[in-house]
PDB file as gemmi writes it, atoms N, CA and C in Angstrom:
CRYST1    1.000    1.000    1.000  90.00  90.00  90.00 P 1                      
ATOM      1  N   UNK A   1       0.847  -1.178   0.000  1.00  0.00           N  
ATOM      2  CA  UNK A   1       0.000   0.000   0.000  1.00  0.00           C  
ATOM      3  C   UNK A   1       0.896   1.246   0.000  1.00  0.00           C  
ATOM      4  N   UNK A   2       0.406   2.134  -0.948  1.00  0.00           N  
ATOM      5  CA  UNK A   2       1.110   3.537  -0.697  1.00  0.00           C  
ATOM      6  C   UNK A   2       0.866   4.422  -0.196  1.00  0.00           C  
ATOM      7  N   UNK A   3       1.811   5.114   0.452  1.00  0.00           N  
ATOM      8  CA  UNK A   3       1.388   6.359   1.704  1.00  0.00           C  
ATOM      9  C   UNK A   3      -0.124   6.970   1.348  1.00  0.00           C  
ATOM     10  N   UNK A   4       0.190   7.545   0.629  1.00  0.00           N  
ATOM     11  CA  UNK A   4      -1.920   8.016  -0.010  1.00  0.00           C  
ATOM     12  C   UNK A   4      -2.994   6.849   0.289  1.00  0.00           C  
ATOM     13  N   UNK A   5      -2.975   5.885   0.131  1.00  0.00           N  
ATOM     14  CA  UNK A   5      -3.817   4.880   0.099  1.00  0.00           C  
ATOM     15  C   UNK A   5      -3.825   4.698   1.154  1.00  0.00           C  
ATOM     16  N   UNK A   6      -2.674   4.673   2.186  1.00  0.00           N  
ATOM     17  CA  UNK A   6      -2.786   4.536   3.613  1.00  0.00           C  
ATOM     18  C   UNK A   6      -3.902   5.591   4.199  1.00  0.00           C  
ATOM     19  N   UNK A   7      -3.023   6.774   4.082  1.00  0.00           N  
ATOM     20  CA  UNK A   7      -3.876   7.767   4.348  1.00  0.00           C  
ATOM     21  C   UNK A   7      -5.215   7.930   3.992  1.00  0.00           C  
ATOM     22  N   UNK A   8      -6.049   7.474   3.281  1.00  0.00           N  
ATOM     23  CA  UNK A   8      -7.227   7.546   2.483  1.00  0.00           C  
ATOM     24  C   UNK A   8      -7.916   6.370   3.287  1.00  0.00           C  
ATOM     25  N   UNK A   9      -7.370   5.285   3.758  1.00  0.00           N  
ATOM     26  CA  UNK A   9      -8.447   4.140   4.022  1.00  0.00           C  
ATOM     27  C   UNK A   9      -8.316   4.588   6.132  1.00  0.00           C  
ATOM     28  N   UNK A  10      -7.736   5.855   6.176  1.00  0.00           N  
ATOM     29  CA  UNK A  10      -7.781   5.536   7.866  1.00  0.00           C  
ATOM     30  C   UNK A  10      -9.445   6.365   7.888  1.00  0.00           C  
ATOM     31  N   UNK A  11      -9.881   5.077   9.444  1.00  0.00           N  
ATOM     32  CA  UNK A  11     -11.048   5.366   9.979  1.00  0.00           C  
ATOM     33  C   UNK A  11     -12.004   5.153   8.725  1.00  0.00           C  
ATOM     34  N   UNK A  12     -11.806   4.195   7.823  1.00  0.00           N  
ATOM     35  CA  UNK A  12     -12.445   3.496   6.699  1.00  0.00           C  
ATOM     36  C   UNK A  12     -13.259   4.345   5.936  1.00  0.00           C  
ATOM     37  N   UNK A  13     -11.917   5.665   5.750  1.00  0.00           N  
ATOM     38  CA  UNK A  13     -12.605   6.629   4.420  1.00  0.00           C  
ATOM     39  C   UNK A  13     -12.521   7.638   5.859  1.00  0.00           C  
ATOM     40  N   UNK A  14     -13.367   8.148   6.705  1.00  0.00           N  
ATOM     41  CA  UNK A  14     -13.873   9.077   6.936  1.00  0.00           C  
ATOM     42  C   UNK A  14     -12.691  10.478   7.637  1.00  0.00           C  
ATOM     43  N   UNK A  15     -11.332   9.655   7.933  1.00  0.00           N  
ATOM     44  CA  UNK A  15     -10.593  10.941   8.364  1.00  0.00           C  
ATOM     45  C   UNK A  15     -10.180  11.933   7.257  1.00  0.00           C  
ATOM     46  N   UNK A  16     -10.093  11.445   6.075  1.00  0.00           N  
ATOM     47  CA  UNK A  16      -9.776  12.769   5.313  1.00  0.00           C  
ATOM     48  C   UNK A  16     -11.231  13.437   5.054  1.00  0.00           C  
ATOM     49  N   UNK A  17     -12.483  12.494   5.334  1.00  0.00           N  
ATOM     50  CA  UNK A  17     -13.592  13.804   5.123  1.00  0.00           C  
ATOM     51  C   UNK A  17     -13.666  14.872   6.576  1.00  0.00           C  
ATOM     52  N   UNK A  18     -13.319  14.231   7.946  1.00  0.00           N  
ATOM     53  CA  UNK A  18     -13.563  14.817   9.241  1.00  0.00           C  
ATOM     54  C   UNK A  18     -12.319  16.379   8.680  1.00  0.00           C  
ATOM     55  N   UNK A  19     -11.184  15.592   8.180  1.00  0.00           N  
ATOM     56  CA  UNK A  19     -10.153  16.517   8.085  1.00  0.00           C  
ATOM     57  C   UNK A  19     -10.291  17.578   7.224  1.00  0.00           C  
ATOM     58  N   UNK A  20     -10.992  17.768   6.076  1.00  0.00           N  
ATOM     59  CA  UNK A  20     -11.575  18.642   4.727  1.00  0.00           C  
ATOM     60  C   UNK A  20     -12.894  19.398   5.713  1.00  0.00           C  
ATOM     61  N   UNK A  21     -13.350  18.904   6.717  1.00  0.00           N  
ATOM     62  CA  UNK A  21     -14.550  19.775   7.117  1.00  0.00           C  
ATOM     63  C   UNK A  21     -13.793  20.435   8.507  1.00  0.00           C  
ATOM     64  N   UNK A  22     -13.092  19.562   9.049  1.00  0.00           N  
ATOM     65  CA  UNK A  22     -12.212  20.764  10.544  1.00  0.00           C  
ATOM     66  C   UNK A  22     -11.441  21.722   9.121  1.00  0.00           C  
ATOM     67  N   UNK A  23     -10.904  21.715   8.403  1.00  0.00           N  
ATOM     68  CA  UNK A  23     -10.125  22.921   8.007  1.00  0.00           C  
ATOM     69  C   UNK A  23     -11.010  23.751   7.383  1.00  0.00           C  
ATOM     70  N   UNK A  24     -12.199  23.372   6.659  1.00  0.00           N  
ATOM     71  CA  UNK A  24     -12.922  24.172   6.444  1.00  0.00           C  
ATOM     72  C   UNK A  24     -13.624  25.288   7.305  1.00  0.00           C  
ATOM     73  N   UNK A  25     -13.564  24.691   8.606  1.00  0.00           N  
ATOM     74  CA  UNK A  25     -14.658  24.993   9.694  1.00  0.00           C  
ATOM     75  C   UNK A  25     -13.306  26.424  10.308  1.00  0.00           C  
ATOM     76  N   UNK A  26     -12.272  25.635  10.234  1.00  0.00           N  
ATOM     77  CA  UNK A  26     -11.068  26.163  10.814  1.00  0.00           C  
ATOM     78  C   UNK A  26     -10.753  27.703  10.100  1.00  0.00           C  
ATOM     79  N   UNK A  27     -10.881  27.529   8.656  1.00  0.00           N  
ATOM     80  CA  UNK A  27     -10.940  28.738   7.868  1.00  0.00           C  
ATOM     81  C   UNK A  27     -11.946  30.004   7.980  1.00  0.00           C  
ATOM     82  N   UNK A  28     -13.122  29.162   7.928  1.00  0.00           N  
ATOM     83  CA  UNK A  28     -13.945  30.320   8.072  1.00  0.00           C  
ATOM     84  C   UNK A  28     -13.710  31.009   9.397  1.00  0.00           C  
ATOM     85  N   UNK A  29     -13.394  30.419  10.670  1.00  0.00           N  
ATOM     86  CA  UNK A  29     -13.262  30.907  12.122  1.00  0.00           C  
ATOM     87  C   UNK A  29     -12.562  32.156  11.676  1.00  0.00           C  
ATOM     88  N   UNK A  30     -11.225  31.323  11.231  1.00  0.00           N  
ATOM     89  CA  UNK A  30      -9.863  32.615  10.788  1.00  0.00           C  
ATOM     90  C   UNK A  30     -10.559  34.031  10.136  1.00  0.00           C  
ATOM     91  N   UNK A  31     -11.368  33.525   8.951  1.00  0.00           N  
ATOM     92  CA  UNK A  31     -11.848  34.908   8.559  1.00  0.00           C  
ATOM     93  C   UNK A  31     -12.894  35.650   9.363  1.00  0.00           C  
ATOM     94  N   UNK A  32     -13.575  35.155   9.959  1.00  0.00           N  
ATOM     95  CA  UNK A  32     -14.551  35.802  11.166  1.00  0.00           C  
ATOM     96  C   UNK A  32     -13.735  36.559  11.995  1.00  0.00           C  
ATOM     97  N   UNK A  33     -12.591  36.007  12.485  1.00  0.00           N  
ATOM     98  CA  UNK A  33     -12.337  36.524  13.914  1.00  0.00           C  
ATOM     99  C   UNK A  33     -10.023  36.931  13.381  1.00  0.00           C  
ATOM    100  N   UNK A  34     -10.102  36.832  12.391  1.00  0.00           N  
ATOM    101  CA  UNK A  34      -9.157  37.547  11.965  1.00  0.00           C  
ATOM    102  C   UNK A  34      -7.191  37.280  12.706  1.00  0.00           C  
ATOM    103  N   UNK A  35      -7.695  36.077  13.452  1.00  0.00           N  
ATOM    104  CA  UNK A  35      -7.239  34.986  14.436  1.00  0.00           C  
ATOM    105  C   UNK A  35      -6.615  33.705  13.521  1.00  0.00           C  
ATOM    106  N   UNK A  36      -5.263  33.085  13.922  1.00  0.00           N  
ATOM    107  CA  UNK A  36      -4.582  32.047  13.506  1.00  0.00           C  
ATOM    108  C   UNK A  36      -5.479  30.792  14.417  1.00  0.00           C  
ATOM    109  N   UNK A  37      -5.560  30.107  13.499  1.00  0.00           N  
ATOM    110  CA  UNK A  37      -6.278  28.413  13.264  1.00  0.00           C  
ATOM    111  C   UNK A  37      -4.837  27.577  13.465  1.00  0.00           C  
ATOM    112  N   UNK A  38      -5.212  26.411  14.141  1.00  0.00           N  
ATOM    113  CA  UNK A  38      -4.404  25.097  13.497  1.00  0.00           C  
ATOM    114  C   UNK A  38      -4.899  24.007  13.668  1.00  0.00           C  
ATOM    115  N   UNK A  39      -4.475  23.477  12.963  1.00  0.00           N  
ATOM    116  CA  UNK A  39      -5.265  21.842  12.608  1.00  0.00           C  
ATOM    117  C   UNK A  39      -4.146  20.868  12.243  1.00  0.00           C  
ATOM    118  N   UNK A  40      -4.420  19.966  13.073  1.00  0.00           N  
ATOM    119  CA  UNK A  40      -3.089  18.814  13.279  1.00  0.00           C  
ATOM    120  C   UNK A  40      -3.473  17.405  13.089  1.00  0.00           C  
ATOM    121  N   UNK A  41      -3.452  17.162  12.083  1.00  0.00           N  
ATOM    122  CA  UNK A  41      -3.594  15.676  11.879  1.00  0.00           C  
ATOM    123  C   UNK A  41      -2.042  14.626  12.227  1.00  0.00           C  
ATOM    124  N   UNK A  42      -2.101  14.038  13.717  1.00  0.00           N  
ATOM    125  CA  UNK A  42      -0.951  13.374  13.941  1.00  0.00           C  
ATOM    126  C   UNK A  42      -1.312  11.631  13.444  1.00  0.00           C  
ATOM    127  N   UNK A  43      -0.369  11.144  13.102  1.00  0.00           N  
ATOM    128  CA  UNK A  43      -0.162   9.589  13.075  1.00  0.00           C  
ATOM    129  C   UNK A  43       0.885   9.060  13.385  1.00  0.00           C  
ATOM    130  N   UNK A  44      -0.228   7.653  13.825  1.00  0.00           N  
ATOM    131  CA  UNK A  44       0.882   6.918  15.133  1.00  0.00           C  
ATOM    132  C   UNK A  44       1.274   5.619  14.358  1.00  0.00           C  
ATOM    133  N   UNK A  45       2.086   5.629  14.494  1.00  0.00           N  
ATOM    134  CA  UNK A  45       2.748   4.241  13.709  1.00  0.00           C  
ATOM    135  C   UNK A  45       3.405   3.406  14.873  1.00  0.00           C  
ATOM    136  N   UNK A  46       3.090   1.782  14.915  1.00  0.00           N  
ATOM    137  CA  UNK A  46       3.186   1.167  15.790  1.00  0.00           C  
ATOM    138  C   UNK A  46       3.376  -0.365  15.263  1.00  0.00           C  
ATOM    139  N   UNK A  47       4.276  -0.772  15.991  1.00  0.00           N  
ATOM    140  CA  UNK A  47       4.984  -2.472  14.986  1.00  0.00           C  
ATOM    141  C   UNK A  47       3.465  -3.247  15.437  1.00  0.00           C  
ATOM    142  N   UNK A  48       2.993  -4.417  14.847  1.00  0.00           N  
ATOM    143  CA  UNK A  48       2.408  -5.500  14.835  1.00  0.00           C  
ATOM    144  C   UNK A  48       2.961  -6.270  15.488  1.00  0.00           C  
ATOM    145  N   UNK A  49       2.411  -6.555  16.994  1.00  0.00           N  
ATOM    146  CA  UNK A  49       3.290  -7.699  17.908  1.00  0.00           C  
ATOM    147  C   UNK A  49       3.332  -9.262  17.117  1.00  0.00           C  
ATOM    148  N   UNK A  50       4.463  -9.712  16.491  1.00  0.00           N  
ATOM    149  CA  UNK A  50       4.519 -10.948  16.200  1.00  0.00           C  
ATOM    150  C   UNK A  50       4.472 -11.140  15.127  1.00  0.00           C  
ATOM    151  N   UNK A  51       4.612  -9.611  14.320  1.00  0.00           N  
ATOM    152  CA  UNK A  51       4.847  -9.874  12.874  1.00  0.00           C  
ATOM    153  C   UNK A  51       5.457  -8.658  12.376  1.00  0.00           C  
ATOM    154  N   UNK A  52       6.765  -9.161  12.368  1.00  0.00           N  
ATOM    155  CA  UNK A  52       8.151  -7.922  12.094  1.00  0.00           C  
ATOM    156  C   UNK A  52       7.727  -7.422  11.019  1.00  0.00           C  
ATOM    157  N   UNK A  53       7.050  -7.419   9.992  1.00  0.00           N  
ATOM    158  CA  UNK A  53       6.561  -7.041   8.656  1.00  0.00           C  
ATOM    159  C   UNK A  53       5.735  -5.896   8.532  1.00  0.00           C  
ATOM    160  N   UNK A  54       4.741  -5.991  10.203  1.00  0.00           N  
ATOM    161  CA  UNK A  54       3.582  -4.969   9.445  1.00  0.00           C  
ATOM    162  C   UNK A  54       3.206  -3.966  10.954  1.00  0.00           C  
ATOM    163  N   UNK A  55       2.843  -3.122  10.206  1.00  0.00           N  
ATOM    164  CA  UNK A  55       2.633  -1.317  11.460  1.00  0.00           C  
ATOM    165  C   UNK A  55       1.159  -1.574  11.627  1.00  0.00           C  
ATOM    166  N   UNK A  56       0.831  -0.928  12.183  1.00  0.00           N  
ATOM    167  CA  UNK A  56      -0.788  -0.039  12.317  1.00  0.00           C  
ATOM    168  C   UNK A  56      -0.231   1.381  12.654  1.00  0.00           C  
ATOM    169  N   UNK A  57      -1.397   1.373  12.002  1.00  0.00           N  
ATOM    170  CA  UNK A  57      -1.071   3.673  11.906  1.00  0.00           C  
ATOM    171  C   UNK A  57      -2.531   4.182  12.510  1.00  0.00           C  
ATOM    172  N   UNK A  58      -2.529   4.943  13.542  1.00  0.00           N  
ATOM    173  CA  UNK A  58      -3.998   5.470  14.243  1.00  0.00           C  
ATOM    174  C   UNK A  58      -3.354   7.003  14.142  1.00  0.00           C  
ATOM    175  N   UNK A  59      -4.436   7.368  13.964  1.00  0.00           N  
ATOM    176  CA  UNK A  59      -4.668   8.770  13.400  1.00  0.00           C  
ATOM    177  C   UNK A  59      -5.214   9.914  14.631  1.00  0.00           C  
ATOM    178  N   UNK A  60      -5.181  10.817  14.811  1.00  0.00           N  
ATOM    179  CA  UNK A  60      -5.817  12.110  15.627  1.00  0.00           C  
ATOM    180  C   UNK A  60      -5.737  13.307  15.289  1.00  0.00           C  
ATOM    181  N   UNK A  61      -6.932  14.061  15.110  1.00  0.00           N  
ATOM    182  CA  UNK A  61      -7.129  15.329  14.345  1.00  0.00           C  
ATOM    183  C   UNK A  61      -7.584  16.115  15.704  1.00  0.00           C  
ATOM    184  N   UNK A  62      -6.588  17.402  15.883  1.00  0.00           N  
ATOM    185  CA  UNK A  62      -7.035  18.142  16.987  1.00  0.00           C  
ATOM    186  C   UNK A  62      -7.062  19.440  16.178  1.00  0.00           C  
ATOM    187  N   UNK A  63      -7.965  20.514  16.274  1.00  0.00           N  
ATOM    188  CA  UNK A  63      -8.154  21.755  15.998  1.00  0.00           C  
ATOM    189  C   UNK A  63      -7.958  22.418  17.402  1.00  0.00           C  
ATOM    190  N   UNK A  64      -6.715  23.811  16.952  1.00  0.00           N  
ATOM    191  CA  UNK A  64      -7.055  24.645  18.315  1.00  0.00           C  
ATOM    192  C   UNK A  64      -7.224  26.224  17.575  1.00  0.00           C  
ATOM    193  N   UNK A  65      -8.071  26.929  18.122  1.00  0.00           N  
ATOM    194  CA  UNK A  65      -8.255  27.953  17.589  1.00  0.00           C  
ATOM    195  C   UNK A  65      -9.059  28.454  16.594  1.00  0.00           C  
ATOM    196  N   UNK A  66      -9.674  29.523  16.252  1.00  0.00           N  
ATOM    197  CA  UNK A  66      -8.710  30.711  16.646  1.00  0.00           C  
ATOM    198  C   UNK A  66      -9.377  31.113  17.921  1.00  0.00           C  
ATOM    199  N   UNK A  67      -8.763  32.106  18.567  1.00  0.00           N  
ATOM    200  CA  UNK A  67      -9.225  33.033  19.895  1.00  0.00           C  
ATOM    201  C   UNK A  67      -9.871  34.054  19.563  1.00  0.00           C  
ATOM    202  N   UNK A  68     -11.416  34.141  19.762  1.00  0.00           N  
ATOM    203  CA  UNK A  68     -12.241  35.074  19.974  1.00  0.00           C  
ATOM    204  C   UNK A  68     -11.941  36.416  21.003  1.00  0.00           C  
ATOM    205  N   UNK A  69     -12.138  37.583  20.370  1.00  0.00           N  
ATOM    206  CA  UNK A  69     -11.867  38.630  21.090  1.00  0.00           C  
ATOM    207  C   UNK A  69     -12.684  39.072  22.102  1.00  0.00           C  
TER     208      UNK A  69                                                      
END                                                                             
Protein backbone atom coordinates (compact mmCIF):
# COMPACT_ATOMS: atom_id res chain seq x y z
CA UNK A 1 0.00 0.00 0.00
CA UNK A 2 1.11 3.54 -0.70
CA UNK A 3 1.39 6.36 1.70
CA UNK A 4 -1.92 8.02 -0.01
CA UNK A 5 -3.82 4.88 0.10
CA UNK A 6 -2.79 4.54 3.61
CA UNK A 7 -3.88 7.77 4.35
CA UNK A 8 -7.23 7.55 2.48
CA UNK A 9 -8.45 4.14 4.02
CA UNK A 10 -7.78 5.54 7.87
CA UNK A 11 -11.05 5.37 9.98
CA UNK A 12 -12.45 3.50 6.70
CA UNK A 13 -12.60 6.63 4.42
CA UNK A 14 -13.87 9.08 6.94
CA UNK A 15 -10.59 10.94 8.36
CA UNK A 16 -9.78 12.77 5.31
CA UNK A 17 -13.59 13.80 5.12
CA UNK A 18 -13.56 14.82 9.24
CA UNK A 19 -10.15 16.52 8.09
CA UNK A 20 -11.57 18.64 4.73
CA UNK A 21 -14.55 19.77 7.12
CA UNK A 22 -12.21 20.76 10.54
CA UNK A 23 -10.12 22.92 8.01
CA UNK A 24 -12.92 24.17 6.44
CA UNK A 25 -14.66 24.99 9.69
CA UNK A 26 -11.07 26.16 10.81
CA UNK A 27 -10.94 28.74 7.87
CA UNK A 28 -13.94 30.32 8.07
CA UNK A 29 -13.26 30.91 12.12
CA UNK A 30 -9.86 32.61 10.79
CA UNK A 31 -11.85 34.91 8.56
CA UNK A 32 -14.55 35.80 11.17
CA UNK A 33 -12.34 36.52 13.91
CA UNK A 34 -9.16 37.55 11.96
CA UNK A 35 -7.24 34.99 14.44
CA UNK A 36 -4.58 32.05 13.51
CA UNK A 37 -6.28 28.41 13.26
CA UNK A 38 -4.40 25.10 13.50
CA UNK A 39 -5.26 21.84 12.61
CA UNK A 40 -3.09 18.81 13.28
CA UNK A 41 -3.59 15.68 11.88
CA UNK A 42 -0.95 13.37 13.94
CA UNK A 43 -0.16 9.59 13.07
CA UNK A 44 0.88 6.92 15.13
CA UNK A 45 2.75 4.24 13.71
CA UNK A 46 3.19 1.17 15.79
CA UNK A 47 4.98 -2.47 14.99
CA UNK A 48 2.41 -5.50 14.84
CA UNK A 49 3.29 -7.70 17.91
CA UNK A 50 4.52 -10.95 16.20
CA UNK A 51 4.85 -9.87 12.87
CA UNK A 52 8.15 -7.92 12.09
CA UNK A 53 6.56 -7.04 8.66
CA UNK A 54 3.58 -4.97 9.45
CA UNK A 55 2.63 -1.32 11.46
CA UNK A 56 -0.79 -0.04 12.32
CA UNK A 57 -1.07 3.67 11.91
CA UNK A 58 -4.00 5.47 14.24
CA UNK A 59 -4.67 8.77 13.40
CA UNK A 60 -5.82 12.11 15.63
CA UNK A 61 -7.13 15.33 14.34
CA UNK A 62 -7.04 18.14 16.99
CA UNK A 63 -8.15 21.75 16.00
CA UNK A 64 -7.05 24.65 18.32
CA UNK A 65 -8.25 27.95 17.59
CA UNK A 66 -8.71 30.71 16.65
CA UNK A 67 -9.23 33.03 19.90
CA UNK A 68 -12.24 35.07 19.97
CA UNK A 69 -11.87 38.63 21.09
Amino acid sequence: MDPQEVVESLGRGRVVLDLAGFLTHAAEEVVHTQNPATVTLTLKVTPVEGNDAAVIVTEEIKVTGPKRK
